[in-house]
C-alpha positions in Angstrom: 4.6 -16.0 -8.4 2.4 -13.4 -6.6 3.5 -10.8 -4.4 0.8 -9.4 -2.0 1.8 -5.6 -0.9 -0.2 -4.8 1.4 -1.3 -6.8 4.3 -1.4 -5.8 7.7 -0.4 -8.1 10.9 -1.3 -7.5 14.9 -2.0 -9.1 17.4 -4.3 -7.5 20.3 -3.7 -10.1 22.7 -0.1 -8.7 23.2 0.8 -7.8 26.8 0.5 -4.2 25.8 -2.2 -4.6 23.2 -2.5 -2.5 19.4 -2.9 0.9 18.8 -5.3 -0.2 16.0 -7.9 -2.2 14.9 -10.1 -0.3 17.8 -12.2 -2.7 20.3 -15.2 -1.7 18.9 -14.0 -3.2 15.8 -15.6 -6.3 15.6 -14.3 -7.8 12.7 -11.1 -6.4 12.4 -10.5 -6.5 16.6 -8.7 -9.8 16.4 -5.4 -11.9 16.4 -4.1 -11.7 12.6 -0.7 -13.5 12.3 1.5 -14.5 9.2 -0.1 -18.2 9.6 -3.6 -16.6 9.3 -2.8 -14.1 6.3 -1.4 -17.5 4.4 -4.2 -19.4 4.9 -6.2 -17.0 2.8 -3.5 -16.0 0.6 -1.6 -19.2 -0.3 -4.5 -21.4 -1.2 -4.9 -17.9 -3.9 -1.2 -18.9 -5.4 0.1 -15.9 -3.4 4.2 -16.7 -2.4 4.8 -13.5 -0.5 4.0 -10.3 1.0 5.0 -7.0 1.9 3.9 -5.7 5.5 2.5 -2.5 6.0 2.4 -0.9 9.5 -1.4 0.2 10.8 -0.1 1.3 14.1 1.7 4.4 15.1 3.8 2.5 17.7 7.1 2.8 16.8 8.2 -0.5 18.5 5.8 -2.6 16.5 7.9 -1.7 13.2 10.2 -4.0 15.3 8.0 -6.7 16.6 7.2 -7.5 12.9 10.6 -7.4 11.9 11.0 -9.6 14.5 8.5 -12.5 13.5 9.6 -11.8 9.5 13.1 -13.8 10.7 11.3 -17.2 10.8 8.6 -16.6 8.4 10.2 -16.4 4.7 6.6 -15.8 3.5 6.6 -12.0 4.4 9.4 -10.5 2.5 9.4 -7.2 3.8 7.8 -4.5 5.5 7.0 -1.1 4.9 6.7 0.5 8.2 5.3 3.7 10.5 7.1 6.3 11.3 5.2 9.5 11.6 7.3 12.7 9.8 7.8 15.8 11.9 8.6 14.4 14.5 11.9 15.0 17.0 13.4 11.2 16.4 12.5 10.4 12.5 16.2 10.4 11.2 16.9 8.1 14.1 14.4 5.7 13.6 14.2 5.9 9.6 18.6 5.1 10.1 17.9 2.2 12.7 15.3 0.3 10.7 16.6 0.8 7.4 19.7 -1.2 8.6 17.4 -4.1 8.5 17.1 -6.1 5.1 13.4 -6.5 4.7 12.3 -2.8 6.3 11.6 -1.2 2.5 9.4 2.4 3.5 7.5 4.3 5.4 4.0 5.3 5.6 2.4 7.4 7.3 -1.4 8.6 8.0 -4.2 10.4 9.6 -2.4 14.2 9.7 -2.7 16.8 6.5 1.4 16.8 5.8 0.5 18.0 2.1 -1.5 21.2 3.4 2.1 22.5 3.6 5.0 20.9 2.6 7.5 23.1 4.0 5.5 23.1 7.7 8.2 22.2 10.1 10.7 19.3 8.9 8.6 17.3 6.6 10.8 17.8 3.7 13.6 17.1 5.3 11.8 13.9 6.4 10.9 12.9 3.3 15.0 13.8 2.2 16.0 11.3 4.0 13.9 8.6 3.4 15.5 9.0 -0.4 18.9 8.9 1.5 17.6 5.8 2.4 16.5 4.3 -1.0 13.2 3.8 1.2 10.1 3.6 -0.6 7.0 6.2 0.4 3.6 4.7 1.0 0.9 7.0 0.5 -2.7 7.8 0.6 -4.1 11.3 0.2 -6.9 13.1 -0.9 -7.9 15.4 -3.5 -7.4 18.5 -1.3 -3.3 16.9 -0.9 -2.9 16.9 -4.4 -0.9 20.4 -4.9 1.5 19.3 -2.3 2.0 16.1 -3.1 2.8 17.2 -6.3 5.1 19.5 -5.2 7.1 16.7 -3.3 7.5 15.0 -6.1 9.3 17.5 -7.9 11.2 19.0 -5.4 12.6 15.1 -4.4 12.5 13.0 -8.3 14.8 10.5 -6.2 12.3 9.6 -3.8 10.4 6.3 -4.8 6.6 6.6 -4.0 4.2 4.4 -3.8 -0.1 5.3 -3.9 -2.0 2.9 -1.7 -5.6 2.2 -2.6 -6.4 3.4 -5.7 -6.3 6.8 -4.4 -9.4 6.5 -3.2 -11.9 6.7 -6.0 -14.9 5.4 -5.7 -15.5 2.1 -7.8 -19.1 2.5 -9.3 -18.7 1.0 -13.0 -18.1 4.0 -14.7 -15.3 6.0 -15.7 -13.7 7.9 -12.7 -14.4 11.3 -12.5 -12.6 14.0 -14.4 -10.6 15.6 -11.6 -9.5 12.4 -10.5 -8.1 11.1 -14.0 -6.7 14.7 -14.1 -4.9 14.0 -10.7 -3.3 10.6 -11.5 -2.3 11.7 -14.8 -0.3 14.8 -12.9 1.0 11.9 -10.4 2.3 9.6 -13.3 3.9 12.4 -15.0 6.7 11.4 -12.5 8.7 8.6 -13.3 9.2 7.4 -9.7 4.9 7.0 -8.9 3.8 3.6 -8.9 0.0 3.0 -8.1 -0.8 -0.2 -5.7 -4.4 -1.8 -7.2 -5.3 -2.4 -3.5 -8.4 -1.6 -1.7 -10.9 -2.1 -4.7 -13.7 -3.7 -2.9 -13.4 -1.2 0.2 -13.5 1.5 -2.6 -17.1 -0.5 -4.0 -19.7 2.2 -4.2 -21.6 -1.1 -3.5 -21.7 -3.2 -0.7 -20.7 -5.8 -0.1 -18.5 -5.5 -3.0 -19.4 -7.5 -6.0 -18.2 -10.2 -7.8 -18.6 -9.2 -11.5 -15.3 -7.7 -12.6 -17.2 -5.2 -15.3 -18.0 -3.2 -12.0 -14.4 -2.4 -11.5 -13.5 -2.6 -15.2 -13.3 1.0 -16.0 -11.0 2.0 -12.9 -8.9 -0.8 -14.0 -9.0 0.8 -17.7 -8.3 4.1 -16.1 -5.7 3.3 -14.5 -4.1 0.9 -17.1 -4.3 4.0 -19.2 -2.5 6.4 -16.9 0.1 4.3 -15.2 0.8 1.9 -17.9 1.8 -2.0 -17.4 5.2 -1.0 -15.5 3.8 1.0 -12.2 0.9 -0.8 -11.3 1.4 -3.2 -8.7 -1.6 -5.6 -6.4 -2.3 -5.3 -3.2 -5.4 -7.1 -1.1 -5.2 -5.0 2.3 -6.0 -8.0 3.9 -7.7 -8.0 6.6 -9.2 -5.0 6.0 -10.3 -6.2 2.7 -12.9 -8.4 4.2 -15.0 -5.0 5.0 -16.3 -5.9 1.7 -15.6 -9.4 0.4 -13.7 -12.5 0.8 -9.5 -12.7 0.1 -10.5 -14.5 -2.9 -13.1 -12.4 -4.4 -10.2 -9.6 -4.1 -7.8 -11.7 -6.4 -10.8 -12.7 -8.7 -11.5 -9.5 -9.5 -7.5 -8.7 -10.6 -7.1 -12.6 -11.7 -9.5 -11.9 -14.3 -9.0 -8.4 -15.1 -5.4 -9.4 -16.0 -6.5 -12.0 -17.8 -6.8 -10.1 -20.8 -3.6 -8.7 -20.9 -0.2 -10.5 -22.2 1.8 -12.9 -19.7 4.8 -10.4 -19.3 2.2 -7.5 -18.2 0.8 -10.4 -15.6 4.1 -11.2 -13.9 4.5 -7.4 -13.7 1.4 -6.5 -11.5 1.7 -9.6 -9.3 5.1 -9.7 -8.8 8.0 -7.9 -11.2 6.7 -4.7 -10.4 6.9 -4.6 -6.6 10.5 -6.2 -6.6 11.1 -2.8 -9.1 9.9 -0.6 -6.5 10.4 -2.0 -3.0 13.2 -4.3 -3.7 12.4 -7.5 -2.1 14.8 -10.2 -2.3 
């Protein structure tokens, strides 16, 4: 079994369009429904996948719930709902009603500058009331705050989306980086989603030959261990930089090396751990 986390659905040709991809997106600018996700990811031996939410339209958390009821291949969604903002109780408490909604994540604003800036941390409070999962991506200048979150809420489950944005070059990741994840795993609830590793490709389009990616996967094999990593394609996004298949090649064979309990853990045991599908 194989559990994709992160793959994003839209559909531009709705009545009142997407907030994201932009028009001037040309590859991304397009219809991308359940159907088209599984006709790159099941021929891959993927079973399932967890939604994530591009758009900061609240209704469309909805409109993919909706669409999840007669498609058994997405088995949840981790949706946007922007913190610090007048109705974010409400909406976390209406959608979390729903079986398949699992987190939030958010994006584009500096909430780490300042954690205690208007009611982020009472946001994030309640998303542990929840037993909601936190989606993530941040940079290094987040990294104090972040930190800070995590030890101010130890309930709250988080999740970091991309690799945390290091740059994939063949060699080891840089020292402040290692230093940063290491800081990150030191918390027990941190798990680290192995998504976005062509995007992150200091070459384009990304490569083929897994040694290029080999020592960010050591790295963070090392840091986060066989229980907190979990895969993710960011289809289709992903195809920025390579096919749906060179993305699981890559991990297929990087894995490949590693014992059949530590396999079923990054494709699939892991993410039920954190997010809780059914």
């Amino acid at each position: 079994m194989i559990i994709d986390t992160h793959i994003h659905i839209y559909d531009p040709s709705r009545p009142e369009g997407v907030s994201w991809p932009p028009p001037e997106n040309k590859l991304l600018y397009r219809t991308v429904l359940p159907e088209h996700a599984k006709a790159e990811a099941v021929p891959e031996g993927v079973t399932g996948a967890v939604i994530v939410e591009a758009t900061d339209w609240l209704e469309d958390n909805q409109w993919v719930l909706d669409l999840a009821a007669d498609e058994p291949f997405i088995v949840g969604l981790v949706g946007r709902i922007d913190p610090c903002t007048d109705n974010f109780s409400e909406s976390v408490a209406r959608f979390a009603a729903h079986p398949l909604f699992q987190g939030v994540r958010f994006r584009g604003k500096r909430y780490f500058d300042d954690i205690d800036r208007g009611s982020f941390m009472k946001d994030m409070e309640t998303l542990a009331e929840h037993d909601l999962v936190l989606d993530v991506g941040f940079g290094k200048e987040d990294m104090n705050g972040f930190l800070m979150m995590l030890e101010r809420l130890p309930e709250l489950r988080v999740m970091i989306e991309h690799i945390a944005g290091v740059t994939v070059d063949g060699n080891k990741p840089d020292s402040r980086w290692l230093e940063h994840m290491s800081q990150a795993a030191a918390h027990r609830q941190v798990w680290m989603k192995v998504s976005a590793l062509m995007e992150n490709s200091a070459i384009q389009p990304a490569p083929s030959d897994v040694s290029i990616y080999t020592s960010t996967l050591d790295a963070l094999w090392d840091i986060f261990g066989e229980d907190r990593l979990v895969y993710g394609s960011n289809w289709p996004v992903c195809e920025r930089a390579g096919t749906y298949a060179n993305c699981m090649h890559i991990v297929r064979t990087y894995f490949s090396g590693k014992h059949e309990e530590a396999r079923e853990k990054f494709f699939w045991k892991n993410s039920q751990m954190v997010y809780r599908w059914k």
